[in-house]
The first five atom37 places (N, CA, C, CB, O) and aatype in JSON, in Angstrom:
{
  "aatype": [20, 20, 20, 20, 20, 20, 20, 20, 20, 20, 20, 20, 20, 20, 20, 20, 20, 20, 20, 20, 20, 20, 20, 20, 20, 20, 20, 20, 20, 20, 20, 20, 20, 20, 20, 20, 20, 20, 20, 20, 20, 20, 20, 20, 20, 20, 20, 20, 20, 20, 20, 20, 20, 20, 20, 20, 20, 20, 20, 20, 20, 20, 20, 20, 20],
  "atom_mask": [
    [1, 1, 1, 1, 1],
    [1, 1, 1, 1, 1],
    [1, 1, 1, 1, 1],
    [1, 1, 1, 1, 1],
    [1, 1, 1, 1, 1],
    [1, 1, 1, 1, 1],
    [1, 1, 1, 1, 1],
    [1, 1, 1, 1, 1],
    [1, 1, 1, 1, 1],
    [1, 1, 1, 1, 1],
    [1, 1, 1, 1, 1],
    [1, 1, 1, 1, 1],
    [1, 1, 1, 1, 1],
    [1, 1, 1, 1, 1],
    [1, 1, 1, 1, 1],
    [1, 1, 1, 1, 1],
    [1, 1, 1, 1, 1],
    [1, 1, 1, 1, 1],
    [1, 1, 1, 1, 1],
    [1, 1, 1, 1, 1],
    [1, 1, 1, 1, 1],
    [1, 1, 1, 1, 1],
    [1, 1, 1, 1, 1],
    [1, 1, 1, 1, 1],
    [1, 1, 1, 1, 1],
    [1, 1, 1, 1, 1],
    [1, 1, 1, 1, 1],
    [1, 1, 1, 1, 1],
    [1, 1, 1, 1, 1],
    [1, 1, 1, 1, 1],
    [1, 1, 1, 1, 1],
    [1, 1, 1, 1, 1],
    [1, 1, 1, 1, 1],
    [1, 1, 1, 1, 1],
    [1, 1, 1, 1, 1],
    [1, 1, 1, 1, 1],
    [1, 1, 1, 1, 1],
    [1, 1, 1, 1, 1],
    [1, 1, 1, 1, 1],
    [1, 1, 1, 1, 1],
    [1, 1, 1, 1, 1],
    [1, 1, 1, 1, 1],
    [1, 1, 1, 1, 1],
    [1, 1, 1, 1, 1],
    [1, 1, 1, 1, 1],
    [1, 1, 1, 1, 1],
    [1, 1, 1, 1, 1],
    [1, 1, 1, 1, 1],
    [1, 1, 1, 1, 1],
    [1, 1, 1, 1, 1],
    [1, 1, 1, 1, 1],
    [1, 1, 1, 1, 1],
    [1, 1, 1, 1, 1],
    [1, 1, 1, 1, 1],
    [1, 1, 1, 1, 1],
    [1, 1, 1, 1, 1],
    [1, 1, 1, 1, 1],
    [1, 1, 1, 1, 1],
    [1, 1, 1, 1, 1],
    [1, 1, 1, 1, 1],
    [1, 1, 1, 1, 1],
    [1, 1, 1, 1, 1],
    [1, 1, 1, 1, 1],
    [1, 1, 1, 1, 1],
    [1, 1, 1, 1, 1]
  ],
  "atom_positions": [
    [[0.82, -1.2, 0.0], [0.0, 0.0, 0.0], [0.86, 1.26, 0.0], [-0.93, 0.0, 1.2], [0.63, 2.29, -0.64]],
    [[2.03, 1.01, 0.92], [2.58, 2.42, 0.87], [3.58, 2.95, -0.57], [3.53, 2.51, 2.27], [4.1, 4.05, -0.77]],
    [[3.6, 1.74, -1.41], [4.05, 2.11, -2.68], [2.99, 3.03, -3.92], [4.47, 0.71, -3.19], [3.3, 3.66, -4.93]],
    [[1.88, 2.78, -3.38], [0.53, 3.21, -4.02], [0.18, 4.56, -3.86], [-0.6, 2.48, -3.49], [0.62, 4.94, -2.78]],
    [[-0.42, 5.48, -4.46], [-0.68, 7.27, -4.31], [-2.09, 6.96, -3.99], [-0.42, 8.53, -5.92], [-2.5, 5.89, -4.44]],
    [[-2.94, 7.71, -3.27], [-3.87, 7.54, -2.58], [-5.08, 7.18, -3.9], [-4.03, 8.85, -1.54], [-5.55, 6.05, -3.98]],
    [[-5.39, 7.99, -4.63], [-6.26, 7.26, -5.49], [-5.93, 5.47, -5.36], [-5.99, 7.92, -7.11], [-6.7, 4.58, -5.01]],
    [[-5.06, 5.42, -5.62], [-4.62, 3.67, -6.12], [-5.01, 2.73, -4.95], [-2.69, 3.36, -6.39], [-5.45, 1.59, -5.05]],
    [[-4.76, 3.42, -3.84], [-5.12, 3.05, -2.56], [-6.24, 2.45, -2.42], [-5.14, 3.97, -1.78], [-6.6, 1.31, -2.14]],
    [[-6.92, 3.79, -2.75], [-8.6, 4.05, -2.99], [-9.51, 2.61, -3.45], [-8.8, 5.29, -4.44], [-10.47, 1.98, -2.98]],
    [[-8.69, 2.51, -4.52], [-8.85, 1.34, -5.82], [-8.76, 0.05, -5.38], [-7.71, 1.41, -6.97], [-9.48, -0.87, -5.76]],
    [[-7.53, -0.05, -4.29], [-7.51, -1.64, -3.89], [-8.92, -1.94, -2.89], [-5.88, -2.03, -2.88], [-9.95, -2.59, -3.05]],
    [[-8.38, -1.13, -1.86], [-9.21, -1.26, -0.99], [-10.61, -1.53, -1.02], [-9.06, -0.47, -0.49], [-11.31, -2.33, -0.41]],
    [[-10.91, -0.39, -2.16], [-12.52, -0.85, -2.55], [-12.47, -2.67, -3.65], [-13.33, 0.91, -3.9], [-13.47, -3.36, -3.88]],
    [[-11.26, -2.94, -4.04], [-12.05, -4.27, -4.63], [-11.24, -5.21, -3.54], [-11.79, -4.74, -6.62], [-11.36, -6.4, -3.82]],
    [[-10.64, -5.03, -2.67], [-10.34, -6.17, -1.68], [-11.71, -6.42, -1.18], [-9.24, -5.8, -0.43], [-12.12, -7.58, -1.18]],
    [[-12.8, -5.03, -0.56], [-14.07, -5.23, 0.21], [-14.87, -6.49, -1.06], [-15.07, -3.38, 0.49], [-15.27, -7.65, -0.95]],
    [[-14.79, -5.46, -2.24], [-15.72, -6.21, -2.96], [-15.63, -7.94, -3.11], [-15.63, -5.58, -4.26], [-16.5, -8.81, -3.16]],
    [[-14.01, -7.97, -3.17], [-13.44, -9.7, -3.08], [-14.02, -10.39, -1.96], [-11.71, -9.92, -2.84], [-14.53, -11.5, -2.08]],
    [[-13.96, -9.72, -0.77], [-14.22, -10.1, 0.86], [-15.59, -10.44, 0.75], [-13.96, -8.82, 2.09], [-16.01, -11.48, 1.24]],
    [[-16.36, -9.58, 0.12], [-18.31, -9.94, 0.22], [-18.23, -11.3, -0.92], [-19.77, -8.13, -0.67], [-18.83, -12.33, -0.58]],
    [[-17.61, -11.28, -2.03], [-17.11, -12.71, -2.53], [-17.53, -13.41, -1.95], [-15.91, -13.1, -2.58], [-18.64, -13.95, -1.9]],
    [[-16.01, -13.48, -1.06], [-15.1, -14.92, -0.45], [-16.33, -15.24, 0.31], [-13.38, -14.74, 0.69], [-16.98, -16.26, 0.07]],
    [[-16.67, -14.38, 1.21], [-17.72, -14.95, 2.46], [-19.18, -15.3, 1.59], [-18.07, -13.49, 3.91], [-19.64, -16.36, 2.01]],
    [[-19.86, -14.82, 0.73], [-20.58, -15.45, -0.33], [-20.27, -16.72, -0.31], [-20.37, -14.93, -1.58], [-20.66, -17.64, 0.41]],
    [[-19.37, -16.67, -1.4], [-19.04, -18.4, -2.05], [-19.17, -19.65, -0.77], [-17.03, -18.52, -2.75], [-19.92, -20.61, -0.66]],
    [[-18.08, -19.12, 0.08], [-18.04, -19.87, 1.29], [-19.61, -20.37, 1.84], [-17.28, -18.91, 2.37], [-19.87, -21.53, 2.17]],
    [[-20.34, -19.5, 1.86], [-21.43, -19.79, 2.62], [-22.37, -21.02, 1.81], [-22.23, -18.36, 2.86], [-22.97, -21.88, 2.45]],
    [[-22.37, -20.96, 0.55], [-22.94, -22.4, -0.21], [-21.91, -23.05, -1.23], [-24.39, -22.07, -1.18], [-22.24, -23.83, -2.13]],
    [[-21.05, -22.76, -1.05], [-20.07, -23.83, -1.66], [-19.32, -25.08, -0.72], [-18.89, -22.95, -2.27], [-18.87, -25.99, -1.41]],
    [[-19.19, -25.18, 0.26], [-17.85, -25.69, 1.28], [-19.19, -26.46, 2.86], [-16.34, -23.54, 2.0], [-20.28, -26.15, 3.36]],
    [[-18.26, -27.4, 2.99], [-19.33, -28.11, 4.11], [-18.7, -27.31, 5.3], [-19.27, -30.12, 4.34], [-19.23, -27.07, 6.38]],
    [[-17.37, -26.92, 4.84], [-16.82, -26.21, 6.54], [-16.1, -25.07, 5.7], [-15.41, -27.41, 7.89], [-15.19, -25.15, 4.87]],
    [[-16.87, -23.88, 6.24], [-17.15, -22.31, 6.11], [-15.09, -21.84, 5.94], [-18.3, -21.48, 8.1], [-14.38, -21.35, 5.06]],
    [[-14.91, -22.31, 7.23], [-13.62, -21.95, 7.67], [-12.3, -22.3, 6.5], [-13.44, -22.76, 9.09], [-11.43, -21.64, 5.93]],
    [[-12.83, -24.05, 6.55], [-11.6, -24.22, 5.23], [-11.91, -23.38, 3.91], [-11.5, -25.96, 4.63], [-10.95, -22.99, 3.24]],
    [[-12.86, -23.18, 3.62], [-13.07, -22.56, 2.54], [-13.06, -20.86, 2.49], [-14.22, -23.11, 2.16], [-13.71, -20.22, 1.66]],
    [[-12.48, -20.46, 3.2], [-12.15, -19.11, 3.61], [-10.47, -19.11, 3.42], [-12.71, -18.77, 5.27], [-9.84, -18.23, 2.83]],
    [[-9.96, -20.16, 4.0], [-8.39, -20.23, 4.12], [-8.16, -21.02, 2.9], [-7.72, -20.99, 5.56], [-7.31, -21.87, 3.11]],
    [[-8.57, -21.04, 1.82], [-8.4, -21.71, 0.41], [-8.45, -20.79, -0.12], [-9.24, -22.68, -0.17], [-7.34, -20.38, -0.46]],
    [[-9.9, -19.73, -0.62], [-9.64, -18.59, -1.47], [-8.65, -17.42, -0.55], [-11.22, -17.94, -1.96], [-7.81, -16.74, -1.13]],
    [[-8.78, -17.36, 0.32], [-7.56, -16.0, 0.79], [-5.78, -17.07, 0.74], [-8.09, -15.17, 3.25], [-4.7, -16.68, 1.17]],
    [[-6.01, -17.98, 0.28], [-4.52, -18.5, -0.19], [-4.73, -18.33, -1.46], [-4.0, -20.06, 0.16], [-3.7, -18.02, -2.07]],
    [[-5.82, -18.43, -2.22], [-5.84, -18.17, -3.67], [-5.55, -16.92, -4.11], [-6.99, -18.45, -4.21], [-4.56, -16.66, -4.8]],
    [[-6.59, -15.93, -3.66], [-6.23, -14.45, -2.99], [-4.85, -13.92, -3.51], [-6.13, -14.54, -1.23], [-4.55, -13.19, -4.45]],
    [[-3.96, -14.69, -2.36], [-2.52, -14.09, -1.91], [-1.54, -14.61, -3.67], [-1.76, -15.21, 0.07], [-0.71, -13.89, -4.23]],
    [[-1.98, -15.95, -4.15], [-1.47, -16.28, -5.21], [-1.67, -15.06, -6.05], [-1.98, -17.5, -5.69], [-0.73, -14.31, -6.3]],
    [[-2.97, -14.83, -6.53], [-3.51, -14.14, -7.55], [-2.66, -12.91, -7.5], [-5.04, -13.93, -7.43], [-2.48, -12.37, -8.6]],
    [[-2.02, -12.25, -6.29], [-1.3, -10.94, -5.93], [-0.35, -11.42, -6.45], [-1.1, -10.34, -4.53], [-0.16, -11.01, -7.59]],
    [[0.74, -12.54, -5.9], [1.91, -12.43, -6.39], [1.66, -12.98, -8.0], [2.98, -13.24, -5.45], [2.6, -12.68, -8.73]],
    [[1.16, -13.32, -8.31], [1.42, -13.44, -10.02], [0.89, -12.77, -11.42], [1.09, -14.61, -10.29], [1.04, -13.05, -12.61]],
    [[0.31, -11.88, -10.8], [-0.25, -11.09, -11.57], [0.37, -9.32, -11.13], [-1.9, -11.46, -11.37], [0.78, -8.73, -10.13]],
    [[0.12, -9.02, -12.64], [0.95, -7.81, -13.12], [0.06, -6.34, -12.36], [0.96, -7.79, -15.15], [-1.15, -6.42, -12.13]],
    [[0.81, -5.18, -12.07], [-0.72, -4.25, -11.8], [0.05, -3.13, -12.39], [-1.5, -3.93, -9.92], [1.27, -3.01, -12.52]],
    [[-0.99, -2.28, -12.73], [-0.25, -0.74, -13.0], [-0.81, 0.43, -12.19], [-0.43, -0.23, -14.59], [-1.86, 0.01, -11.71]],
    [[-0.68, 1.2, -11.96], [-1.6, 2.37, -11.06], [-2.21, 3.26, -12.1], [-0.63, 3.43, -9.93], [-2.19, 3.07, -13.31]],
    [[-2.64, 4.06, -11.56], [-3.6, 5.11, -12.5], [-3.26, 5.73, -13.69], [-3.93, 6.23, -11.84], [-3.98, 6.21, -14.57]],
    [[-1.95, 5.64, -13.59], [-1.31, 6.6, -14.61], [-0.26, 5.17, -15.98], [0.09, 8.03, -13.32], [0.43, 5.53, -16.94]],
    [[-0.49, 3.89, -15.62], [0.28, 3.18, -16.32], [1.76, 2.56, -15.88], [0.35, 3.91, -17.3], [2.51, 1.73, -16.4]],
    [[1.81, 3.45, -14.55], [2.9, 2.61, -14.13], [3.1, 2.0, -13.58], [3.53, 2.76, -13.9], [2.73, 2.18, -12.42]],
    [[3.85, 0.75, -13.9], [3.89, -0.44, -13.53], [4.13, -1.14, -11.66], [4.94, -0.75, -14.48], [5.25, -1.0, -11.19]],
    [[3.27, -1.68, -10.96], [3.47, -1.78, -9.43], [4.06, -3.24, -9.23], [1.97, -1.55, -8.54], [3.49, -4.28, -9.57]],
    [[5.37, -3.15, -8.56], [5.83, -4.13, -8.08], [5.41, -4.63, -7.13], [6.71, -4.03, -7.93], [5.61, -3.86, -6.19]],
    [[4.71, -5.87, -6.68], [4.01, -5.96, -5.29], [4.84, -6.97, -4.81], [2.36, -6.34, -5.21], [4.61, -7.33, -3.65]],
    [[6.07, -7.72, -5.64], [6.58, -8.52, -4.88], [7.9, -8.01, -4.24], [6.68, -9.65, -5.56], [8.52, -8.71, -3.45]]
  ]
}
């Protein structure tokens, strides 16, 4: 985050919430136990960060690893 200018900030934060109403979604009728299936997509989550590319507002490129 602290590599990010506040718009960009802005940007994660609002689609981490949006991911979070997701995760707890899916979880709730997908998975017989709520819990493992919370600690599966927020490990998927954490994948999806490190392997994927991001740019900020303006095109330039964000290193998150």
């Amino acid at each position: 985050m602290k590599r990010l200018g506040a718009d960009d900030q802005a940007a994660l934060k609002k689609a981490q919430r949006a991911w979070l109403a997701f995760r707890d979604a899916d979880c709730e009728v997908c998975w017989a136990d709520r819990r493992d299936c919370m600690i599966a997509r927020t490990d998927e989550r954490e994948e999806q960060f490190k392997t994927s590319t991001y740019f900020d507002g303006r095109g330039k490129l964000i290193e998150l690893r």
